[in-house]
C-alpha positions as CSV (number, residue, x, y, z in Angstrom):
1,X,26.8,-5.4,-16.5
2,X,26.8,-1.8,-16.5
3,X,28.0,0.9,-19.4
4,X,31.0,2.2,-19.1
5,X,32.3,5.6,-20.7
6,X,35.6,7.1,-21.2
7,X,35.9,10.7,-20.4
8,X,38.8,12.8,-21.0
9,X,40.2,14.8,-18.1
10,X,40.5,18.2,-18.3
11,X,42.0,21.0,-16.2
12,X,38.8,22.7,-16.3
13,X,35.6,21.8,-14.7
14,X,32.7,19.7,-17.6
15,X,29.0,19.5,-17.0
16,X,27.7,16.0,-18.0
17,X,24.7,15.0,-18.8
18,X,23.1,11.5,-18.6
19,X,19.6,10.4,-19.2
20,X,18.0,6.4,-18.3
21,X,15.3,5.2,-19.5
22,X,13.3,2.1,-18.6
23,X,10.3,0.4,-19.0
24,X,11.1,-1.3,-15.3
25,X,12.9,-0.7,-11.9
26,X,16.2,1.1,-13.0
27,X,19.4,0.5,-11.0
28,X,21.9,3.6,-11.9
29,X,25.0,3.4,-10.0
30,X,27.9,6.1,-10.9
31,X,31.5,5.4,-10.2
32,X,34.0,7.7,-11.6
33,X,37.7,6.4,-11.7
34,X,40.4,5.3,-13.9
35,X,40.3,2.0,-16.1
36,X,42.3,0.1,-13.3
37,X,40.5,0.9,-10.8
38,X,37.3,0.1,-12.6
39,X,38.2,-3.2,-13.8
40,X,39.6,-4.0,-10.3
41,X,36.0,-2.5,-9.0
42,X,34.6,-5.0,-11.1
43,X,36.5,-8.1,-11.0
44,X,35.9,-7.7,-6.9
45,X,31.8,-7.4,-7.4
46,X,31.9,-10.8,-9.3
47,X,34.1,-12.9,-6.8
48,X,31.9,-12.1,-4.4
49,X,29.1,-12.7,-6.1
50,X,30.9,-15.8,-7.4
51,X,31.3,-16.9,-3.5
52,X,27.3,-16.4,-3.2
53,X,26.1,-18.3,-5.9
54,X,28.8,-21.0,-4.7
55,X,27.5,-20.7,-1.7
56,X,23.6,-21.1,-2.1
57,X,24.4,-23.9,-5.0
58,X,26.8,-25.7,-1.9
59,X,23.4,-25.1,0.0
60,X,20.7,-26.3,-2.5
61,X,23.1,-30.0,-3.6
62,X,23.3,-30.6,0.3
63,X,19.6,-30.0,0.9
64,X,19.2,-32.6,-2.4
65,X,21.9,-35.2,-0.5
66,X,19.3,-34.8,2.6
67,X,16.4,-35.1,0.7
68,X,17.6,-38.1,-1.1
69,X,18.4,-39.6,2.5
70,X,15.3,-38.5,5.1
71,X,12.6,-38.3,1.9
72,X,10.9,-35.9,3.6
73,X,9.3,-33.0,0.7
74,X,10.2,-29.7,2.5
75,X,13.9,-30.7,1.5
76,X,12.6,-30.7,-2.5
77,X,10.7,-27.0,-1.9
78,X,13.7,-25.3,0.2
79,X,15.6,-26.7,-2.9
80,X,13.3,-25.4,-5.4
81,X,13.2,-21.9,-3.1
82,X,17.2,-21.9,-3.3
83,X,16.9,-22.1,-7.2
84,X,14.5,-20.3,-8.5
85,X,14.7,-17.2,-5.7
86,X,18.1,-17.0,-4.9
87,X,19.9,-18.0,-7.8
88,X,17.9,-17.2,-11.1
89,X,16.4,-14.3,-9.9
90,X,19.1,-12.8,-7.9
91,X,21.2,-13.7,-11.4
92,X,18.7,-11.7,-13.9
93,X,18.6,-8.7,-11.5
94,X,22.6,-8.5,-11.0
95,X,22.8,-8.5,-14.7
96,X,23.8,-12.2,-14.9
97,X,21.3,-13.8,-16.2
98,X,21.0,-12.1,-19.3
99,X,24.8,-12.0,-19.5
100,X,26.1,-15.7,-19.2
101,X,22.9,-17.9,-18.9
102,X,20.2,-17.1,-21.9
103,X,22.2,-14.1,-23.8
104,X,20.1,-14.3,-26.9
105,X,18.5,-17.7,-26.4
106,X,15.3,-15.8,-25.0
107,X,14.5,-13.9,-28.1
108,X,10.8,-13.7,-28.1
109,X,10.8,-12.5,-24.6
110,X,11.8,-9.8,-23.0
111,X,14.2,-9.1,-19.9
112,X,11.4,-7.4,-17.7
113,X,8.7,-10.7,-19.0
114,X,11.4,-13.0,-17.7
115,X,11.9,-11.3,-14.5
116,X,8.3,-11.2,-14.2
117,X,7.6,-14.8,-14.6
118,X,10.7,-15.4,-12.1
119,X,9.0,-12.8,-9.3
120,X,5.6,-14.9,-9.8
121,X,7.8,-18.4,-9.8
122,X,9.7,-17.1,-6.6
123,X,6.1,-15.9,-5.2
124,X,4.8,-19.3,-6.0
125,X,7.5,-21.6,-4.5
126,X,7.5,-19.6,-1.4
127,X,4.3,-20.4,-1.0
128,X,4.4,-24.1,-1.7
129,X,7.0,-24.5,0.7
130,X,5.6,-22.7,3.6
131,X,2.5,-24.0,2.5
132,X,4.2,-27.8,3.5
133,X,7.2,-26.7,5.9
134,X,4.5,-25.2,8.8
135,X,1.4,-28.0,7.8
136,X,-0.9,-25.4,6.8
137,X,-3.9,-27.7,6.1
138,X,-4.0,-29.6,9.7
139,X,-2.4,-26.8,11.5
140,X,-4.3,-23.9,10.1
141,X,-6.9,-24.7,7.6
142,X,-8.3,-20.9,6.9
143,X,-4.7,-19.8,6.0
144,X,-4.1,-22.8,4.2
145,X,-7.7,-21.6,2.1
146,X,-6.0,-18.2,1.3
147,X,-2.5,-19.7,0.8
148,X,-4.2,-21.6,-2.3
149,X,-5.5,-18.4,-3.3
150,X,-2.3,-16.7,-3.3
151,X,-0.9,-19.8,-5.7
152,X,-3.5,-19.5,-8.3
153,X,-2.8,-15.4,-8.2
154,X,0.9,-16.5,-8.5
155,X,0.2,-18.1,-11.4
156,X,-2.1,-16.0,-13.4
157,X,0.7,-13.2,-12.6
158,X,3.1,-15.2,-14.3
């Protein structure tokens, strides 16, 4: 997920310099160590992110077995919500997504056009679900009125 560069060590003190660049949010952490320790840092960070996406997908099939059971719609959003939100967005800005899901599959787009369409798609289902989970139309019409707004700005975002 992130570049990695081998330094020789010295006795003597080195200046280094290091310039990023992005067209998009930029997320530069620095670690200095040796390879062990890096590849241990590493292997840690994705079990635990293996544990969350476990996690939210154990989540999102027991939400389906419940939906499938009560029929009741909310269960299909918070589904959708866990989906889209938590696991393909969280997945393209951890570095995931592009790594193991679409790799080179999404040629004509870019990295920062998918994670826009995701934000707007993650805006969107938000929306829609609290939209249905708090009865916006009976309960409160006028915010139910800019709630429909807000989806068709979603949209035309994405």
């Amino acid at each position: 997920n992130f570049f990695i560069f081998k330094i020789a060590a010295t006795s003597t003190p080195q200046t280094f310099y290091i310039r990023a660049v992005s067209i998009g949010n930029i997320s530069f952490p620095l670690f200095l160590g040796d390879a062990q320790s890096m590849f241990s840092k590493h292997r840690d960070e994705e079990f635990i992110y293996g544990i969350y996406i476990g996690l939210i997908l154990t989540l999102a099939l027991y939400n389906l077995f419940i939906f499938f059971v009560a029929r009741d719609r909310n269960y299909l959003f918070y589904i959708s919500y866990l989906l889209v939100n938590l696991i393909l967005y969280d997945l393209s800005a951890i570095g995931f997504g592009g790594e193991y899901i679409w790799k080179d599959s999404l040629l004509p787009f870019s990295y920062y056009t998918i994670m826009d369409i995701l934000v707007a798609l993650a805006v969107l289902i938000n929306l829609i679900f609290l939209s249905y989970f708090l009865d916006l139309q009976k309960t409160l019409p006028k915010v139910f009125v800019i709630n429909r707004w807000m989806y068709f700005t979603s949209i035309g975002i994405a």
